[in-house]
N, C-alpha and C positions, 0 to 999 in steps of 0.2 A: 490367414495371416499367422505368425509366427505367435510361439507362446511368449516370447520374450518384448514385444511391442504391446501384449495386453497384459502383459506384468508391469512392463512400466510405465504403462496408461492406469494400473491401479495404484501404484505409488505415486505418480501427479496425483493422483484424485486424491489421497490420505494426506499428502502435504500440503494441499490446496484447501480441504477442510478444517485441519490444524491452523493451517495460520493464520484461515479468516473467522474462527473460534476464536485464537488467542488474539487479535486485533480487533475484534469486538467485545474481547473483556476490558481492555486497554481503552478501548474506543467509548467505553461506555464513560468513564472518569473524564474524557474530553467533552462528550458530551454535557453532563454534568456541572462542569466548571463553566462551560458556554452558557447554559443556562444560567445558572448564577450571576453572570456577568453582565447578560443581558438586562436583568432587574434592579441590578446594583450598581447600574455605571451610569453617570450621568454626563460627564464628558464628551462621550461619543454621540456624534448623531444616529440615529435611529435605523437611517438605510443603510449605513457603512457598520452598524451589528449585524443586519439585518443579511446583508452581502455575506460577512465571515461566519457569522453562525449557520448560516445555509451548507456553506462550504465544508464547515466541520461536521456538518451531520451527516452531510454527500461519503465524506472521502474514512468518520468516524462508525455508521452503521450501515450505508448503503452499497458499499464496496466490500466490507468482509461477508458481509450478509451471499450479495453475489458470487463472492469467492467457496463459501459456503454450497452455495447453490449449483455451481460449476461443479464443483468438486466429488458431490453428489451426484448428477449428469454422466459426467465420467466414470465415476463404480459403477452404475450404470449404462455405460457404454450408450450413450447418447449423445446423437449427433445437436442440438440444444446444451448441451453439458460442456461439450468442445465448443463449439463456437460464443459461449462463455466462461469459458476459462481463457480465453484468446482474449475477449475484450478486457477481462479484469485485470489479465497481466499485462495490455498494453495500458492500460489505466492506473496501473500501481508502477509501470517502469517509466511512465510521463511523468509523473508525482515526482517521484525516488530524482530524475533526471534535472526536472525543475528546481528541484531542492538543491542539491548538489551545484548546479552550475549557480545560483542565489548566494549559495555560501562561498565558492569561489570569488565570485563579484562583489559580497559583501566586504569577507577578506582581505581581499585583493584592495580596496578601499582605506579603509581602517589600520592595514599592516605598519604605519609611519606615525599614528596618535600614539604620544606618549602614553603610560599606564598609569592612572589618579595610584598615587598610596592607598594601599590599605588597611583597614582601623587594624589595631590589632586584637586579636580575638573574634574577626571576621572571617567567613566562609566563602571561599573560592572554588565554583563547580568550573571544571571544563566538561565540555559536551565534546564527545564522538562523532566522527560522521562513520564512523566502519559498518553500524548498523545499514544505514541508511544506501553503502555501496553493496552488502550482502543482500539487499531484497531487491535492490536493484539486477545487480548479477543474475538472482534465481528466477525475477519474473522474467529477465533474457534470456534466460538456457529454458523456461518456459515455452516461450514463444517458439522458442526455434526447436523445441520438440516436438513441441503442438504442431510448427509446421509442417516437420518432417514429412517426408514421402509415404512413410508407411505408418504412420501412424493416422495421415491423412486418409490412405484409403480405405482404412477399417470405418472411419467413418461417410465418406461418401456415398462408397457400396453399399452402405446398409440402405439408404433411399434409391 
């Protein structure tokens, strides 16, 4: 195969580690605050913590961990490596996609409620979703490199 497919089978692999490094630094403070929350809330029933906290820990250390691991795979020129970096990007562009269409819907809801005043001397964050269409986007142009033809049969051929 060409040098230029196992040059950019080693850049997935360096971005793929980077970013499931940097979302498990990130991931760790979500972590963290789940915990907290679970001891400190009395409100909630126990299964419905019980439900999200699983959730958070799935999508906060088990997913960069794996992306981690993929990414690895791949420097390695492992057919194991590719077919994990395949599932985690379809798994991070499900997330990214579910998110996004939620906030639309939410949106799309709420766009007619008046806005309460606010005190003065309050803090007003808006949230971004651009984050959230860029990782989206990347685990798509993931996918579709991964699946390529020739990237594909550097890895089949090997077995």
């Amino acid at each position: 195969m060409s040098d230029k497919t196992r040059y950019l089978i080693k850049v997935l692999a360096i971005v793929s580690i980077v970013y499931g490094g940097i979302k498990l630094l990130f991931g760790m403070k979500s972590v963290w605050l789940t915990i907290q929350y679970i001891f400190y809330s009395t409100s909630e029933p126990f299964w419905e913590l019980l439900y999200w906290s699983s959730l958070t820990f799935i999508i906060s250390l088990v997913v960069p961990i794996a992306a981690i691991c993929g990414g690895l795979g791949l420097l390695q020129q492992r057919r194991w490596g590719w077919i994990l970096s395949i599932i985690v990007s379809l798994i991070i562009f499900t997330i990214n996609c579910a998110g996004t269409i939620n906030f639309a819907i939410v949106s799309y809801y709420f766009r007619n409620i008046p806005m309460p005043p606010i005190p003065e001397g309050a803090h007003v964050e808006y949230y971004s979703m651009i984050p959230t269409y860029i990782t989206t986007f990347i685990s798509l142009a993931f996918i579709i490199v991964l699946r390529h033809k020739s990237v594909k049969n550097i890895f089949i051929q090997m077995y």
